[in-house]
C-alpha positions as CSV (number, residue, x, y, z in Angstrom):
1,X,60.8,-2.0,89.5
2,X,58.2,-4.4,87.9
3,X,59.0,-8.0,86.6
4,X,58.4,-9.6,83.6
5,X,55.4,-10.8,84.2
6,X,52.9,-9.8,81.8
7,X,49.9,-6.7,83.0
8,X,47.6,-8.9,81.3
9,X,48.4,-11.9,83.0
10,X,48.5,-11.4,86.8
11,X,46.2,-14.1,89.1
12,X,43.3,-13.1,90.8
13,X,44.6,-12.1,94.7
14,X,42.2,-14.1,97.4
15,X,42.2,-11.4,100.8
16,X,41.1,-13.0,104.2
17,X,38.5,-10.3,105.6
18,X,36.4,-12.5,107.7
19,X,38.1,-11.6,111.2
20,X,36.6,-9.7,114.0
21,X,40.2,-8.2,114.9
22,X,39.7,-7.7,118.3
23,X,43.0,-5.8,119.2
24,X,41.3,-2.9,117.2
25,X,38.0,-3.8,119.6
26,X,37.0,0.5,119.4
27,X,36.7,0.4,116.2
28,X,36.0,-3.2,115.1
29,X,32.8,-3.3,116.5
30,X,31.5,-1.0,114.5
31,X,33.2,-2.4,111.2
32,X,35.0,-5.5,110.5
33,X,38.9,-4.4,110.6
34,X,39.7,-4.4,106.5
35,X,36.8,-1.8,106.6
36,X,38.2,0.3,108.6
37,X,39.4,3.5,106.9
38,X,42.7,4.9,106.2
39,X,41.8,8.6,105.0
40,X,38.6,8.2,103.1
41,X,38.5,4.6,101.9
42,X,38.8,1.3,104.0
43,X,42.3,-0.3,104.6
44,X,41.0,-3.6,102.2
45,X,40.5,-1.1,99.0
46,X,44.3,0.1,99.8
47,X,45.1,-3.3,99.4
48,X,43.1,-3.8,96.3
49,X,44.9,-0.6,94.7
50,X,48.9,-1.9,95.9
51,X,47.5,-5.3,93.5
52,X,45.9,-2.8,90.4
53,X,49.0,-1.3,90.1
54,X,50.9,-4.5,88.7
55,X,47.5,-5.3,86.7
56,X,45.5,-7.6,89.2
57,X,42.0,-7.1,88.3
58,X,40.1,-10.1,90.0
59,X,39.7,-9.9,93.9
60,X,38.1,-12.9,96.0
61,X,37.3,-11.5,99.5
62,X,36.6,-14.8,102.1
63,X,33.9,-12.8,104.4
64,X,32.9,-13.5,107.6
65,X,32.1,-11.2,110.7
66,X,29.7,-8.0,109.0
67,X,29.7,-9.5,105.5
68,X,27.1,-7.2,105.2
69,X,29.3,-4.1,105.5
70,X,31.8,-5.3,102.8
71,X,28.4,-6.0,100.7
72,X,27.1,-2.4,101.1
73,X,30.5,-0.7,100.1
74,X,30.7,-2.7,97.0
75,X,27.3,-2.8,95.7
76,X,27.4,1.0,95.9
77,X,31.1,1.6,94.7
78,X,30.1,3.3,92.3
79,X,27.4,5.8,93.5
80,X,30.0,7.0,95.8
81,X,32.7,7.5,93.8
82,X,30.5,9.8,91.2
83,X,27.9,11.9,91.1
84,X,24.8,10.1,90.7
85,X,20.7,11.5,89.4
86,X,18.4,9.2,90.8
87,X,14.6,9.4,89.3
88,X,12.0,8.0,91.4
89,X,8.5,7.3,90.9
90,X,7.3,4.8,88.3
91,X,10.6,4.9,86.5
92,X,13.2,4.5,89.4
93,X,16.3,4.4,87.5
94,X,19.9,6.0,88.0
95,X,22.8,7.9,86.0
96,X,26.3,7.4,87.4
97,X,27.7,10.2,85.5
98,X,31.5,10.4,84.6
99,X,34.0,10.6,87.9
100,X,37.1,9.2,89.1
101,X,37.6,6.0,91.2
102,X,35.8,3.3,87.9
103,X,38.0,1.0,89.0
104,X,38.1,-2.1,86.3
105,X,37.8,-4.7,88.9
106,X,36.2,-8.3,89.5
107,X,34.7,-8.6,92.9
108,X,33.8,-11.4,94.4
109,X,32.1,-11.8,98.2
110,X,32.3,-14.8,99.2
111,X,30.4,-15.8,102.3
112,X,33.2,-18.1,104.2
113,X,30.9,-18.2,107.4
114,X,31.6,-16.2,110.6
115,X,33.3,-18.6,112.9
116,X,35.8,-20.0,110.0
117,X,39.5,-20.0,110.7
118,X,42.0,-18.9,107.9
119,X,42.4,-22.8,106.7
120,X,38.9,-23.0,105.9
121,X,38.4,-19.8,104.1
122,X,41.1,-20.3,101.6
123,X,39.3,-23.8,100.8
124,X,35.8,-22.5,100.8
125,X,36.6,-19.8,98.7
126,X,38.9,-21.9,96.3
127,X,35.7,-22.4,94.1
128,X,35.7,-18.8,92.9
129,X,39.2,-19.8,91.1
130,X,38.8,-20.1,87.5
131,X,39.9,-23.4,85.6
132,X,43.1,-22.1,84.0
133,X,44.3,-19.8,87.7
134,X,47.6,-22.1,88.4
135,X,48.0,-19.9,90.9
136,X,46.6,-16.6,93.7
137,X,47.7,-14.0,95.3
138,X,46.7,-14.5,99.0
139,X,46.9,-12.0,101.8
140,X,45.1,-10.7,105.0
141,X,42.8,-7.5,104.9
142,X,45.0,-5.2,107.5
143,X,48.3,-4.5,106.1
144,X,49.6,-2.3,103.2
145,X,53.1,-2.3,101.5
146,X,54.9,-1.2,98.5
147,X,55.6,-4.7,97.6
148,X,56.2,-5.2,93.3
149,X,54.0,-8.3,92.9
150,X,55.0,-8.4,89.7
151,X,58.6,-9.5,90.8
152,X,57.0,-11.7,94.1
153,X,55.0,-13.6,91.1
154,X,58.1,-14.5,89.3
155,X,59.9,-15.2,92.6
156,X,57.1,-17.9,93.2
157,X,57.4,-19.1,89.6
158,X,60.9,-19.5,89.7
159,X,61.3,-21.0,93.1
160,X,59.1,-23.9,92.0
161,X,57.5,-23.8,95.5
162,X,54.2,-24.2,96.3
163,X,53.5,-21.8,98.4
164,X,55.7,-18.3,98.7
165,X,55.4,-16.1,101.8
166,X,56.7,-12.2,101.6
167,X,59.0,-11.8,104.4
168,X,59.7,-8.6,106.1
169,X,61.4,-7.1,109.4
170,X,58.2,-5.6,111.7
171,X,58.5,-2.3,112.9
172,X,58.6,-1.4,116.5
173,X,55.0,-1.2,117.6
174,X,55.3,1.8,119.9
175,X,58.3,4.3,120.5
176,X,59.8,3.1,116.4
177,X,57.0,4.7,115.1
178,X,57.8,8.1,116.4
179,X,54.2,10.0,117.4
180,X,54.1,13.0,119.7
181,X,51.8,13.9,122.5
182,X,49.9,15.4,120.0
183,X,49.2,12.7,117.2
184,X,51.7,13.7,114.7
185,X,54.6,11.1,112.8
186,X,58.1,12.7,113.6
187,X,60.2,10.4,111.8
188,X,59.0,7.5,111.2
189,X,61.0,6.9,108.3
190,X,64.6,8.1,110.3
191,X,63.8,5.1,112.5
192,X,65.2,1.6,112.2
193,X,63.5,-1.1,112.2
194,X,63.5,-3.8,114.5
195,X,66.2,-6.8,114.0
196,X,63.6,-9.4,115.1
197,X,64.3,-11.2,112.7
198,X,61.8,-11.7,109.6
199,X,58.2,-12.5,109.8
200,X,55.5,-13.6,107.3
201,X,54.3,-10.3,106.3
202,X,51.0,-11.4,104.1
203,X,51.1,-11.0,100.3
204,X,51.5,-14.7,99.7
205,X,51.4,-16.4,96.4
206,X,49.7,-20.1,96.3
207,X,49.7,-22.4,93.8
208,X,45.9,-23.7,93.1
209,X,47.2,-27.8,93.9
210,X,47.9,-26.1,97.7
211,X,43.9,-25.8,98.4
212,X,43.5,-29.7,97.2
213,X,46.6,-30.7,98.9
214,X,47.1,-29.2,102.4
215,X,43.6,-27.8,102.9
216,X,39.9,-28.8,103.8
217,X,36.7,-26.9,104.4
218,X,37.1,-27.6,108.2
219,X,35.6,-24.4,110.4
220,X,38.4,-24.8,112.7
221,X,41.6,-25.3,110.3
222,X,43.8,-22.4,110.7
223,X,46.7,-22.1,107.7
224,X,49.2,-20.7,109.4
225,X,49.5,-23.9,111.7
226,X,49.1,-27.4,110.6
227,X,48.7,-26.9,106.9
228,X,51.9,-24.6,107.1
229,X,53.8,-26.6,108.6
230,X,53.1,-29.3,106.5
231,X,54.0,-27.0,103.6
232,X,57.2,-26.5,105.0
233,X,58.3,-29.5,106.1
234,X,57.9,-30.7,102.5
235,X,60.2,-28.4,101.0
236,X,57.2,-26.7,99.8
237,X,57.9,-23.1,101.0
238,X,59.6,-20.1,99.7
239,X,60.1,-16.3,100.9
240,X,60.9,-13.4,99.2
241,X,62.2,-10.9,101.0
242,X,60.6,-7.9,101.1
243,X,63.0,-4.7,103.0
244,X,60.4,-1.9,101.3
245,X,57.9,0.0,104.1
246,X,55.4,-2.7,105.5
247,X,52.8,-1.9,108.0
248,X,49.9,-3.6,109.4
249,X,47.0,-2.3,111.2
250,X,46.8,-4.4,114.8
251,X,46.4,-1.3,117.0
252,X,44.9,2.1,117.5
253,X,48.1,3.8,117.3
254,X,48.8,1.5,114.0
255,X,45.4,2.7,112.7
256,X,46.7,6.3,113.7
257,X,49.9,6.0,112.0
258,X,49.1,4.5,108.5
259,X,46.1,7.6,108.6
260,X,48.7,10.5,109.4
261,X,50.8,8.9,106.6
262,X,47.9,9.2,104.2
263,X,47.3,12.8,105.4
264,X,50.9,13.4,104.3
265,X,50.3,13.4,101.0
266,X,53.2,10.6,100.4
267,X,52.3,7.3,101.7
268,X,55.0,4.8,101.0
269,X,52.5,2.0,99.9
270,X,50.6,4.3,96.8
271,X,54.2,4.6,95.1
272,X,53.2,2.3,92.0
273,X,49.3,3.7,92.1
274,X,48.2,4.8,88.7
């Protein structure tokens, strides 16, 4: 159920895409992980859609490892998601005619360098905020969820906290997803999950003073050490706790299961899609 936050008035969401994601090596060195598909589109777009739904129509992606490939999709969004007449010759000019997938959005790709830990991104990329964004949306490009940003933004505003993590209870990694010899999900929703306790599941929410505060442009600063810390030790950090589906994409078999999900028909994290 949304919040009361208003459509209008959601922040722009920041997603850290500049990984190699090496536990994903088959596939990741073809394509930097957030590209990597789940049914026809890559995992980061899935993200980007989960956001759209509670009105989020400004994405800032921190790029890194095959910037190029994130720069290819999106300069040509739109060719592939309609049919397109392309005149060559002298007047070499294109007609997008009408289709589906115009999404409304704000795109920006910004170059955070290839070697850059998390820390740095966020601070490099910090620029691309507007003036009047007191705050962002901040996640990782490989996991999806059915998480209601619009209630996680209020939970952030209320809290008074600088920074708010989602927290959620992992699943199993192998025999709590429930795939057969021969690829297919048998239950994955009858299992439990785990009771490891709660981890930082992505799908933050930072207030801009955090990038000034507790960040720097440093290649080698990762955020979810030092600066988090810090953030915590002040008093600085909230969670809301998210018990919907979660799922992030670390593995082949994870990359297997979130794409027989999508070939279901009913995957958990497209509930609020438009």
């Amino acid at each position: 159920m949304m919040g009361d936050v208003e459509k209008g008035n959601m922040p722009p969401a920041m997603i850290l895409c500049g990984g190699q994601g090496s536990r994903l090596r088959e596939v990741t060195e073809i394509l930097p992980k957030p590209m990597v598909p789940i049914g026809p589109q890559p995992i980061v777009w899935h993200i980007m859609k989960g956001y759209a739904a509670f009105g989020v129509t400004r994405f800032i992606l921190c790029l890194g490892y095959k910037r190029e490939t994130f720069i290819d999709y999106f300069l040509n969004y739109h060719a592939r998601a309609t049919d397109v007449t392309i005149r060559l010759g002298k007047q070499n000019d294109i007609t997008y005619h009408a289709g589906h997938g115009e999404e409304n959005w704000e795109v920006t790709l910004a170059d955070t360098g290839d070697r850059t830990m998390t820390g740095g991104r966020i601070a490099r990329a910090a620029e691309y905020l507007r003036p009047d964004d007191p705050e962002f949306f901040l996640t990782y490009g490989d996991a999806v969820a059915d998480i209601d940003f619009s209630a996680l933004l209020n939970f952030h505003r209320k809290s008074g906290k600088t920074l708010t993590v989602s927290a959620v209870h992992p699943s199993g990694r192998f025999g709590e997803l429930g795939i057969n010899e021969f690829g297919e999900v048998t239950g994955f929703h009858e299992k439990p999950q785990t009771e490891q306790g709660f981890i930082n599941g992505g799908f933050m929410v930072a207030n801009r003073s955090l990038t000034g505060r507790f960040l720097t442009t440093e290649t080698s600063l990762v955020f979810e050490q030092e600066p988090m810390r810090r953030i915590q030790k002040a008093g600085e950090m909230g969670a809301y706790q998210h018990k919907g589906f979660w799922q992030c994409m670390d593995t082949a078999r994870e990359h297997q299961l979130l794409n027989q999900l999508w070939d279901s028909g009913d995957a958990p994290w497209t509930k609020d899609w438009q």
